[in-house]
N, C-alpha and C positions, 0 to 999 in steps of 0.2 A: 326451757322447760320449767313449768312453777313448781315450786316441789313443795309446796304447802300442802299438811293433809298428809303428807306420807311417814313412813317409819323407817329408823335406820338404827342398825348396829353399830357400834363402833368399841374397838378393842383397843387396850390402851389407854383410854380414855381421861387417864385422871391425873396425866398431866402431859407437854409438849404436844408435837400433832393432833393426838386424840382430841385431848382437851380444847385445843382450838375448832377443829374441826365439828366435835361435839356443839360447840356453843354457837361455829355458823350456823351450823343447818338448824337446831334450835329455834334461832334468829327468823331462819327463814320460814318458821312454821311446820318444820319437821319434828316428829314426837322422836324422842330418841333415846336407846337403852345402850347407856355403857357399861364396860364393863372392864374393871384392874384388880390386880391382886391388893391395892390400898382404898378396897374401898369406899373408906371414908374422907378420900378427896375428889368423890367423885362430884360432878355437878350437873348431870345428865336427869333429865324426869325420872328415868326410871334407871337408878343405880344398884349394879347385882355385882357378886366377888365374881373373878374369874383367873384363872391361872392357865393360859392358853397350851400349856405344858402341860397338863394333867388331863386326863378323857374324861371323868368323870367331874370333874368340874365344867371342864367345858361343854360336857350335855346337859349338865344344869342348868346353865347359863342360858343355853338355847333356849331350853324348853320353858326358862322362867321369859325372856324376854318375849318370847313368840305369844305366850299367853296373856301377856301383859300389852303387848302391838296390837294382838291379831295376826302378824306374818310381816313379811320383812320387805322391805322395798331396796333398802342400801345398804351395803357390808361395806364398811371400811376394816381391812385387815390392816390395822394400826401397830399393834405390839408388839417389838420389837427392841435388842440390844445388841451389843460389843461389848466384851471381856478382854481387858489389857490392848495393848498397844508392847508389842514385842514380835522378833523374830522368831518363827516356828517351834525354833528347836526348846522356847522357851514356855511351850504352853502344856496346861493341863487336860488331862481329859474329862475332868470335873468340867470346867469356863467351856470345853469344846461342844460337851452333853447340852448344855443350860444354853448356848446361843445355836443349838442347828433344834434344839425341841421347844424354842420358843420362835424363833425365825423363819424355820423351815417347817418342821413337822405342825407346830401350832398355828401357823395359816393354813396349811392345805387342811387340818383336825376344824378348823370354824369352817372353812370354805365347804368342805361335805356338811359338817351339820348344819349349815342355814341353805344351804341350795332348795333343799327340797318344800322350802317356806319362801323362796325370793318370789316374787307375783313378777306377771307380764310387766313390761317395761320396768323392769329391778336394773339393778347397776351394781357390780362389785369393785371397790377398791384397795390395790395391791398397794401398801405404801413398800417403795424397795429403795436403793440409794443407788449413786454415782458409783458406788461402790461393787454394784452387780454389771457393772456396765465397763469398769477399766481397774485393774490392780492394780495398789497400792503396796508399798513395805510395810509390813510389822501387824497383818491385820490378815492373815491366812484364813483365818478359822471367819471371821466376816464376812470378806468379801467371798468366801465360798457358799455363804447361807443365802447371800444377795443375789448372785447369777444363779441360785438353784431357786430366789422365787420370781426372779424372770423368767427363768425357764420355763416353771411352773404356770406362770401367770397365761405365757404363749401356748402350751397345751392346751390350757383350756380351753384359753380362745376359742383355738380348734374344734375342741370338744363342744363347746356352748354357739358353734356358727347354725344359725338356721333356728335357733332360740331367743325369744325377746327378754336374750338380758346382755347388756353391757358389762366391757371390763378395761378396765385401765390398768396402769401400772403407773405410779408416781413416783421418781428417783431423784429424793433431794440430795445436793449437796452439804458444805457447811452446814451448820444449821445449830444455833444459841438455844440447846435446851438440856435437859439432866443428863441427856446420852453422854456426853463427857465425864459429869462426874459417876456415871454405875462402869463407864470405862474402866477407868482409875480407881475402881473400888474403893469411889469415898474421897480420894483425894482431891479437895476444890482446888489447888494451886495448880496441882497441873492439868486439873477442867480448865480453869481460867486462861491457863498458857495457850489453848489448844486456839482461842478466840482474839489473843492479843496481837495487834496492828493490821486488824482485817473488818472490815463490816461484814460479820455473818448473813447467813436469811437469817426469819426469825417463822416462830410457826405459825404465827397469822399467813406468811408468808404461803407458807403449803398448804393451810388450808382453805387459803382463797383459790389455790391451783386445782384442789380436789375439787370446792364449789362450781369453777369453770366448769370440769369436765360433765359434771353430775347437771349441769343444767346447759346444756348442748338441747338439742332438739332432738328427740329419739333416732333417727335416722341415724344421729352423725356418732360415731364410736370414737373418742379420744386413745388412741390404742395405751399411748404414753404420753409423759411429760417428765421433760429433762429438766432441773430447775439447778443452778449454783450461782453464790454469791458473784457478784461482778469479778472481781480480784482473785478469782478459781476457776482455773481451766481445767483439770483434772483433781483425783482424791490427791496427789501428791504435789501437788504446784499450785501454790497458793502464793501470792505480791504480799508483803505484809509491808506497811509505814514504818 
């Protein structure tokens, strides 16, 4: 599918997946409106704030980038975090608030406001991790945001069969970008640990996995894509050098 001439959202946007992802389609001749709470790293044509955690931010955001499109052809549900690296007993409800109202609650909060602007042959994409897909230790409050937006993402499915719009789900693994360090709150040494005697993906990586799917042939529905570094078989079993 050419995807030249079209519009696409993308959340997140202003740095890792987003930011790649933003600058494929771009590339490809998509107009595109990002959108992150650091605005000012954005590199998208049309750069708007957005805080996928707050309602009224994010129907701003809508209603600014749909005016600024015309209507939307692609959603990439990009933004997305993890808070700490610890056993349960060790977390807050602060870190648990901030990752299921930006993980969970702030995709399905975009997923309603752009539905009713997505045109014939639109495309939604769920980015979710390896981590909705098999449990790891020390990451409760994660990987419980990750199988609620698979979950989510299979509902819809459902719910959008018999509608010409597509949905994927994209569940990377590893993957070499800030997530580590907003982990760690701030701590580069132990971001840095997290990547040491492994070839990560990197987010070109994903978002050439998103391009695949998005440029299939209308017929064909990518439902998923599983993606981890060579030396990752699971969120817990990684070969390191």
């Amino acid at each position: 599918m050419d995807l030249k001439g079209r519009t696409a959202v993308v959340t997140g946007a202003s740095s890792g997946f987003g930011r790649s992802t933003a600058r494929l389609l771009a590339e490809a001749g998509v107009r595109v409106a990002g959108g992150a709470r650091r605005v000012e790293r954005l590199e998208t044509e049309i750069a708007l704030e957005l805080d996928v955690r707050d309602a009224e931010s994010s129907a701003r955001f809508v209603d600014a980038a749909v005016n600024a499109l015309g209507g939307i052809d692609i959603l990439v549900n990009n933004a997305g975090l993890a808070l700490g690296r610890a056993p349960f007993d060790d977390s807050s409800e602060e870190d648990e608030r901030t990752v299921f109202e930006t993980n969970v609650n702030g995709l399905v909060r975009m997923t309603r406001l752009c539905l009713p602007h997505i045109r014939d042959e639109g495309h939604i994409v769920n980015l979710g991790s390896i981590a909705g897909r098999q449990a790891y230790e020390n990451a409760a409050t994660y990987v419980a945001s990750k199988f609620a937006v698979r979950g989510f993402t299979y509902a819809l499915r459902e719910d959008l069969l018999g509608r010409p719009i597509r949905l994927t789900t994209v569940d990377p693994g590893l993957a070499e970008t800030e997530f580590s360090v907003v982990r760690f709150y701030g701590d580069k040494d132990k971001a840095d640990a997290v990547y040491e005697g492994v070839e990560p993906l990197t987010p070109d990586d994903i978002a050439e996995c998103i391009m695949f799917a998005l440029t299939r042939p209308f017929h064909v529905n990518v439902d998923e894509i599983v993606v981890k570094a060579q030396a990752q078989s699971s969120g817990g079993r990684i070969v390191r050098t």
